[in-house]
N, C-alpha and C positions, 0 to 999 in steps of 0.2 A: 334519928339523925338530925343534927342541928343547921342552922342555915348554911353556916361556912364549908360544913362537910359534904352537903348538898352542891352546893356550888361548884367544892374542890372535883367530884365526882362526875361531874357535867363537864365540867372544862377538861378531867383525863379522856375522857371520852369522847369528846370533840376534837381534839387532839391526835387518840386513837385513829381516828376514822381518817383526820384529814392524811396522816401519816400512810392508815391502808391505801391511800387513793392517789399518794405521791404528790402531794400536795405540802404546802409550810402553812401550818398552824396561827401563824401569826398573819396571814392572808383572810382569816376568818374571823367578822366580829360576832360576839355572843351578845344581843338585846335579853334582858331580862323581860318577861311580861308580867306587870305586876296588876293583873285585870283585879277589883276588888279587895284588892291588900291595900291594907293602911299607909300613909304617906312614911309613916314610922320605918316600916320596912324599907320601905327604898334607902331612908337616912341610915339604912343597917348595911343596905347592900353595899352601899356609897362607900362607907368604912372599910368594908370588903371587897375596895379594889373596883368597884364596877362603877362604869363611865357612859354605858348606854342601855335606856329603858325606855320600858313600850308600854302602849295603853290603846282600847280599843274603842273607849270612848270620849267623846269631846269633854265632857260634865268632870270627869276622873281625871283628863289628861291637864284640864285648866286646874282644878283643885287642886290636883298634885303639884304643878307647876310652881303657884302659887306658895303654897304651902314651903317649897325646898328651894325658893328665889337663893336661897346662898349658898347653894350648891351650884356655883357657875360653872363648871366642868362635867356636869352633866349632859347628855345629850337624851333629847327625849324623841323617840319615833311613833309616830300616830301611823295604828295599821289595821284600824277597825272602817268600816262604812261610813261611808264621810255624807251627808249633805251638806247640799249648796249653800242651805241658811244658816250653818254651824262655822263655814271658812274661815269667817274672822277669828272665832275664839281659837279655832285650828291651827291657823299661822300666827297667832297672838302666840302658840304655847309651845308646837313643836321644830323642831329644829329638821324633820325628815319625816314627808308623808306618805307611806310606800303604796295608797290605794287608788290612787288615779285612774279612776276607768269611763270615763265620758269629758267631753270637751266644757261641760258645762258645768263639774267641778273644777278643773283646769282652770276657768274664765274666772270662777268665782274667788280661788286663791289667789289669782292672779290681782285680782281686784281691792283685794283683802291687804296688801302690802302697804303698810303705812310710811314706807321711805324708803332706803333705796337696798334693804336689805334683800339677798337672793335665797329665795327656801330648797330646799333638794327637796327633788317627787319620783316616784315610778311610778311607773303604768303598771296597773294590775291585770293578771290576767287570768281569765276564767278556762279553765282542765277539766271542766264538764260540761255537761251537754244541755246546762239550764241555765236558760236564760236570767233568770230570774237569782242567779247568785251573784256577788260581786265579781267585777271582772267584766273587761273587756274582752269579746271572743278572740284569738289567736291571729285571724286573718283580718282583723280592723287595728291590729296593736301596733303597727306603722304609722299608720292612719294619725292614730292619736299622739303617737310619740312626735313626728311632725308640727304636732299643733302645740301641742308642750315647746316643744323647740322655738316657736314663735313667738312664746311669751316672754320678756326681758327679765321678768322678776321668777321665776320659776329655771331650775336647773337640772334637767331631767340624769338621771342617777343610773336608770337601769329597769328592773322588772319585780316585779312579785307574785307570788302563787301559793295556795292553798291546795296539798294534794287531794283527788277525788277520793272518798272513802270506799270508790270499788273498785278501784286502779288501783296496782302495783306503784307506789309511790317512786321507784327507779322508773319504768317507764311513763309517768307522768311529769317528774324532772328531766327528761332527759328528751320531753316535747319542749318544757320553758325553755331550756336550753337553747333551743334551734331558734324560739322567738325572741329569745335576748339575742343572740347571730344576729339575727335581724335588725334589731334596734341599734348595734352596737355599730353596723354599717352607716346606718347615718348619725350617728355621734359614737366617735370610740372611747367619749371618755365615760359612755354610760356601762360600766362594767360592772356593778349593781347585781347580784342576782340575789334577790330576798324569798330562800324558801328552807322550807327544813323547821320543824318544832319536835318536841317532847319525843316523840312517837317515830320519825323518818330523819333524823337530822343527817343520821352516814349517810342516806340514800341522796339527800340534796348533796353534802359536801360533793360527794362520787361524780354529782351529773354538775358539778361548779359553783354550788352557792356561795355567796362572799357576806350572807348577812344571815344568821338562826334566831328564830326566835320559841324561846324558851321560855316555859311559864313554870306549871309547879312544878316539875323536877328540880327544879332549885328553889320556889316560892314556898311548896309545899301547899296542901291542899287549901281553897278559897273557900275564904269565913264564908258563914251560914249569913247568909242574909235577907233572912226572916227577922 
């Protein structure tokens, strides 16, 4: 199956689901993730209708960037593990960074603004019980959206999540859920819910995602890179 038919195939399906769930299909954007695909591909996707891509790291998201500067109707989403000392090149390249999970990222993209442009960010949020994964835990994701909301250059969007792999991804969307409620009480314009890939996408749509991010079901599988 060729890229276009991959894509076509993603997008009846995304569709599908939003439609099972009583939802309008055009309420939902589809992010391609092109983690280790060639800048080529994307100029393929481009052709192929597609106006927002993701990348998980800084190194790839700048390359890319770079590489596709005349592709100005692109919108690029940084949704990998962000550090502090990467910010600049971060807000340098992405137009939406959905990993926000400590204040001292926050500070740093904030920091990172070289005029008076506004970046969109969510607060990530951690669906297991380790500390040690990205994300902010559930009961601090107030906390930080607050401090987001603080910063002038920074325009807080909504939330993100990654489901646990030993959770029922329905009920693991359907806790994001309750802590986007939350955030959207103190800004309702952050209405953002970034969750759902390859593997759960109906289950996010079901519990309200407004943003999928998709990788090789439409990429196809990532070069060896060896």
């Amino acid at each position: 199956m060729g890229l276009q038919s991959r894509l076509s195939a993603v997008d009846q399906k995304i569709a599908d689901a939003a439609r099972l769930a009583g939802r309008d299909p055009g309420e939902i954007t589809r992010i391609v993730v092109t983690k280790f695909h060639p800048a080529s591909l994307v100029r393929d996707l481009h052709s192929l209708g597609v106006r927002e891509a993701g990348e998980n790291r800084q190194q790839e998201l700048s390359a890319k960037t770079a590489a596709l500067a005349d592709l100005d109707d692109l919108r690029w989403h940084f949704i990998g593990q962000a550090q502090t000392n990467k910010a600049v090149a971060i807000r340098r390249s992405a137009d939406a960074v959905h990993s926000v999970d400590r204040d001292r990222l926050a500070d740093a993209l904030h920091r990172a603004a070289e005029d008076d442009s506004i970046l969109d960010v969510l607060v990530q949020i951690n669906l297991t019980d380790d500390p040690g994964r990205g994300g902010v835990a559930p009961e601090r994701a107030d906390a930080l959206a607050e401090h987001v909301l603080s910063l002038p250059s920074l325009r807080l969007r909504g939330v993100m999540a990654v489901a646990p792999l030993d959770e029922e991804p329905a009920s693991a969307f359907a806790r994001l859920r309750t802590v986007a409620d939350g955030i959207r009480s103190l800004e309702p314009a952050a209405d953002w819910i970034s969750a759902g890939m390859t593997g759960d996408f109906a289950e996010a749509i079901s519990a309200g995602a407004t943003h999928l991010r998709i990788g090789s079901a439409i990429t196809g599988p990532r070069p060896d890179r060896g």
